[in-house]
N, C-alpha and C positions, 0 to 999 in steps of 0.2 A: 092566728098568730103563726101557724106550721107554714099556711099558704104563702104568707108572704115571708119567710124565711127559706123556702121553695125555691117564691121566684124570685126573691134575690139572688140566689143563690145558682138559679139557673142561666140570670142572666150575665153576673158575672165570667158563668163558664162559656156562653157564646160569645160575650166578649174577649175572651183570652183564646176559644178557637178561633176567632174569625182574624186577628191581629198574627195565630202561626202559622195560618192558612194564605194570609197575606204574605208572610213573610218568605214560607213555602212555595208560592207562585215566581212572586221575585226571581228569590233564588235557582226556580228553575227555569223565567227566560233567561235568564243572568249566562246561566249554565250554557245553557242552548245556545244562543250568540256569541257565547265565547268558544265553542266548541266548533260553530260554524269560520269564525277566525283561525280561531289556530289551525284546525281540519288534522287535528291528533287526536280529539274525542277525549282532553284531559280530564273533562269532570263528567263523573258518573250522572248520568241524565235521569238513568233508571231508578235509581235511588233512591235519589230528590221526587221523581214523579210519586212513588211508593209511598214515602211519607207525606206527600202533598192529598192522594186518595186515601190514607188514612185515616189522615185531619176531613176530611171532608165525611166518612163515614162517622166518625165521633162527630161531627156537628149535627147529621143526619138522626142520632141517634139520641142527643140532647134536645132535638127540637122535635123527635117524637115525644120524648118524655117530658117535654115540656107543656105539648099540646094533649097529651092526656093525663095529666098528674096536677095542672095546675089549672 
């Protein structure tokens, strides 16, 4: 009963990482293309990349624990 309360529960949360990591991507070609247009560097690139490798260690770190807990 735990296991599968687990892994539902784990896989809901790579689902909700992989859908801000998507989202996080986007927004940073978004960014980048638009910053290649304008050529004023309006949207922080740096940022966006920051939170983008964030989401990517918390996905790394749910699917270790995924792969050893479940």
């Amino acid at each position: 009963m735990i296991n599968k309360i687990l892994e539902r529960g784990f896989i809901a949360l790579a689902a909700y990482s992989y859908i801000f990591a998507l989202i996080s991507l986007i927004l940073f070609v978004v960014a980048v293309v638009a910053n290649a247009f304008i050529k004023n560097g309006k949207f922080d690139v740096v940022e966006i990349r920051k939170l983008l490798f964030n989401n990517m260690i918390f996905m790394l770190v749910f699917a270790l624990l995924d792969y050893f807990l479940v």
